[in-house]
Structure formats: structure tokens, C-alpha cells
C-alpha positions as CSV (number, residue, x, y, z in Angstrom):
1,X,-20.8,0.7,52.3
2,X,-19.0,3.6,50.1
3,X,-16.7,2.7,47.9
4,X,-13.0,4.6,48.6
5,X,-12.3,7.4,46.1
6,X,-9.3,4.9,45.1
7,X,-11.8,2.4,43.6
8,X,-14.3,5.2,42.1
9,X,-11.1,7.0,40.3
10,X,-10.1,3.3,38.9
11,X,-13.7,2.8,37.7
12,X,-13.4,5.9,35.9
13,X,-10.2,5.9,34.2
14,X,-11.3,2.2,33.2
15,X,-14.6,3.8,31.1
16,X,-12.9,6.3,30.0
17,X,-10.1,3.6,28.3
18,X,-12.8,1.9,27.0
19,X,-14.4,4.8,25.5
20,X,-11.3,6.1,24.0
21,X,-10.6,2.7,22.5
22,X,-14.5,2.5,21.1
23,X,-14.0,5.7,19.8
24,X,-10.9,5.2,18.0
25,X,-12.3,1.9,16.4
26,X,-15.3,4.6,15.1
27,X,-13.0,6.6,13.4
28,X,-11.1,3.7,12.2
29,X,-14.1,2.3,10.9
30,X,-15.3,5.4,9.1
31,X,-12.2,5.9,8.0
32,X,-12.1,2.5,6.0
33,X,-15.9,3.4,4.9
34,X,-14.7,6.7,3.3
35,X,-11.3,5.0,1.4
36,X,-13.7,2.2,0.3
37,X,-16.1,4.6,-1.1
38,X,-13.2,6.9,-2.9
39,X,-12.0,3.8,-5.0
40,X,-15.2,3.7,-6.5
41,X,-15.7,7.5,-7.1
42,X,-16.9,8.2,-10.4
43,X,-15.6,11.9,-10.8
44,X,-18.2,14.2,-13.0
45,X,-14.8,15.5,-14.6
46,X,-13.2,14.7,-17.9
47,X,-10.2,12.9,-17.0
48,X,-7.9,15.8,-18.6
49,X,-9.0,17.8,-15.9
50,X,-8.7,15.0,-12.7
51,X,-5.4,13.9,-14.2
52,X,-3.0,16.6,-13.5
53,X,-4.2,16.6,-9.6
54,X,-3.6,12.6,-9.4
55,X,0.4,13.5,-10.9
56,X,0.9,16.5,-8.2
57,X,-0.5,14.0,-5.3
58,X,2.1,11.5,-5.9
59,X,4.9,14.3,-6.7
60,X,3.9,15.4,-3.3
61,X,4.4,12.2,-1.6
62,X,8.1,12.6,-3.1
63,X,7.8,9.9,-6.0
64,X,9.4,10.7,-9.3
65,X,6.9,10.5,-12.2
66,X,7.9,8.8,-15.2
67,X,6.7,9.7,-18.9
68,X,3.3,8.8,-19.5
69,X,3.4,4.7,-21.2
70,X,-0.1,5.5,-22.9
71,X,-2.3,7.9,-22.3
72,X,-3.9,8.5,-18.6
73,X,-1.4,5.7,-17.1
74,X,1.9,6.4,-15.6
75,X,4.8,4.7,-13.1
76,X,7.0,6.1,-10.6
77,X,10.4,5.8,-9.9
78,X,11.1,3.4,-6.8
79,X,11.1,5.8,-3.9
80,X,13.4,4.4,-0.6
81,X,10.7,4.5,2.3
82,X,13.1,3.3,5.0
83,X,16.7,4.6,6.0
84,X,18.9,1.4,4.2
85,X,20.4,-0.8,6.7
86,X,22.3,-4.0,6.6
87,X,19.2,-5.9,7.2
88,X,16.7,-4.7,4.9
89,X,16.0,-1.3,2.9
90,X,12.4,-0.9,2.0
91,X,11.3,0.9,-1.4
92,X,8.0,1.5,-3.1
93,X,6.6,2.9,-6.6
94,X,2.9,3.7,-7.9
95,X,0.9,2.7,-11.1
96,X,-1.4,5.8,-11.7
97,X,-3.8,4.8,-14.1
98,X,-7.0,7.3,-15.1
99,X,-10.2,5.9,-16.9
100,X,-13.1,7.5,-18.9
101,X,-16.1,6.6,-17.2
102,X,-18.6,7.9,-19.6
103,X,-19.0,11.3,-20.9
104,X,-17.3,13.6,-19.0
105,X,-16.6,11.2,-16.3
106,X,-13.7,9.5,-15.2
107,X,-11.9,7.4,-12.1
108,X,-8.5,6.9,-11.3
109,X,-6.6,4.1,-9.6
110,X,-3.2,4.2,-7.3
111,X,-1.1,0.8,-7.1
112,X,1.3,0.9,-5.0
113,X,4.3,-1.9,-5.2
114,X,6.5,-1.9,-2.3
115,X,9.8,-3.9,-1.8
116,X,12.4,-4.4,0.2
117,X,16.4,-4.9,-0.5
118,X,18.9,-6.9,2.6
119,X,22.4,-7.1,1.7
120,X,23.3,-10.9,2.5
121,X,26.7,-11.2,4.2
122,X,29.5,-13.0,2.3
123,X,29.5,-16.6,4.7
124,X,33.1,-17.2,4.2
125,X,34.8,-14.3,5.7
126,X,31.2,-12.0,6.3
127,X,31.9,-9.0,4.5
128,X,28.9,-7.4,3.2
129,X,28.4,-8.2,-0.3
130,X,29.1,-5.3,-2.9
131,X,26.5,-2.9,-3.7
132,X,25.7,-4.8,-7.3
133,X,25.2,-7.6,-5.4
134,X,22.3,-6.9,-3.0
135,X,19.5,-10.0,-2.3
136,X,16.0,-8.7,-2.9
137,X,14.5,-10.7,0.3
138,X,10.9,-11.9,0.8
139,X,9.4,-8.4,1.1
140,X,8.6,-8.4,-2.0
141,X,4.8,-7.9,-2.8
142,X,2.4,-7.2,-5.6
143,X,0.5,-4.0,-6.6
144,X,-2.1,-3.4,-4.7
145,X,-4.8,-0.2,-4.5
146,X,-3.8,2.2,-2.3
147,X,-7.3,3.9,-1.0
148,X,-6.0,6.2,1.6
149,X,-4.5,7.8,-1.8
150,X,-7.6,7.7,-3.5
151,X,-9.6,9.0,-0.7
152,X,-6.4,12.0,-0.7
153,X,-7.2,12.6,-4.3
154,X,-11.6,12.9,-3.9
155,X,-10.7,15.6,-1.3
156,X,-9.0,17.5,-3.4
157,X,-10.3,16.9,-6.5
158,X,-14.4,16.6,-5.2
159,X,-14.1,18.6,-2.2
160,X,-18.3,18.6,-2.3
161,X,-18.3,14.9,-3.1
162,X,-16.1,14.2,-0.2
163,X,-18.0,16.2,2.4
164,X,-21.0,14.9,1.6
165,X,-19.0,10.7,2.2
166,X,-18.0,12.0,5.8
167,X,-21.8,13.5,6.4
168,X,-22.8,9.6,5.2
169,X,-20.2,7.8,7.3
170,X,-21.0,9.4,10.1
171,X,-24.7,8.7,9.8
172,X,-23.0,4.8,9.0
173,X,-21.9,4.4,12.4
């Protein structure tokens, strides 16, 4: 009995799904390998020489950059990530901090805060409340490490380090 070339072209275009959906859960999965290993990257730099490239990465993402507080450790202005909009704005900020690891050896760390502004309507005649008066709502989160940024900065900084990460999460999978 032969199967009709209806059934063989649906057999095929259901492996192939699945091995575009494997495939992209590979990458995925090296790709969280790779982030994971740039937030512990130890660069074999003094941190006056990673520091500047850790500034120009967030200036390129279009945050503002503060004044240094103290030493290797900066914040952002609050960047809008979202066009605002009645029911919610989003906004978000970094914490670039930059450690000495030993000598001639440093780290840095992006934090990333994001948050998110609505403007509650005014329930007795449902006027949008004045600009002064906007709600922040329950987006509102806590710094965490942003390693997508980190793993931005090795490449960049480390080009040899980070080549030599991809060679090893390939060999991972």
C-alpha cells in the first residue's frame, strides 16, 4: 500500500516543525549557557580600562548616565521603554557597578529596574487624573542582573574570551 504524496508531504512538514522547534530550543539553550557564563567573567583587564566600554554599552541602549556615586558604580536616568498610554507606561534604569577582582582583573554587573506608570481615572466624573498625579501600578519590580547585557559587554570587551564560550557551548549541547 503507498502512502499518497498528501500524507508523505504532511509527514515531512511535521519533522521539519519539530526540527525547527528543537533547534530553536538549542540555540535558546546556548544562549542562556553563554549569558550565565558572562556574569561570571572575570576580565584580565584593570577595571579603568573595562569601565569606559560598560558606560558606552548602556549610552547605546539610549539610557542617560548619571555622575559616577563612587568610584566604578553608576545609575541611569529612567528610560520610557513603551509608548505611554492611558493604561500603563513602562520605564526602566540600570545600576552599573565595576569590581577589582584581583590584580589587574576586574567584573562588572548590570541591574536593571524596570517600572511601569497607569494614570487611574478620576471615578466621579472619569477624567484622567493630572499628570502629577499618576499611580505607579503593580509593575513595579526589583533590580535584577541583566545577562544578555553582560554577555553584550564580554563580546566587546573579550572578543577572544567570548569566542572561545560559543566554541564551549556548542560542544555543551
Amino acid at each position: 500500500m503507498n502512502p499518497s504524496k498528501s500524507s508523505r508531504a504532511s509527514v515531512l512538514l511535521v519533522v521539519s516543525a519539530l526540527a525547527l522547534a528543537f533547534s530553536g530550543c538549542a540555540a535558546r539553550r546556548q544562549q542562556a549557557y553563554l549569558e550565565d557564563k558572562a556574569m561570571g567573567h572575570v576580565y584580565r583587564k584593570p577595571i579603568a580600562e573595562v569601565w569606559p566600554a560598560a558606560l558606552a554599552l548602556v549610552k547605546e541602549k539610549g539610557f542617560s548616565v548619571t555622575n559616577t556615586q563612587t568610584g566604578f558604580e553608576t545609575t541611569t536616568e529612567w528610560l520610557m521603554t513603551s509608548a505611554p498610554s492611558s493604561l500603563g507606561t513602562s520605564y526602566a534604569r540600570y545600576l552599573v557597578r565595576g569590581f577589582e577582582r584581583g590584580p589587574g582583573q576586574s567584573a562588572v554587573e548590570f541591574r536593571r529596574q524596570d517600572r511601569s506608570e497607569s494614570r487611574a481615572a478620576d471615578s466621579t466624573d472619569g477624567r484622567a487624573k493630572d499628570q502629577g498625579e499618576a499611580v505607579t501600578g503593580a509593575g513595579n519590580s526589583q533590580m535584577r542582573r541583566d545577562s544578555e547585557l553582560e554577555w553584550e559587554l564580554l563580546q566587546k570587551v573579550d572578543p577572544d574570551a567570548a569566542s572561545a564560550l560559543k566554541a564551549e557551548a556548542k560542544k555543551v549541547e
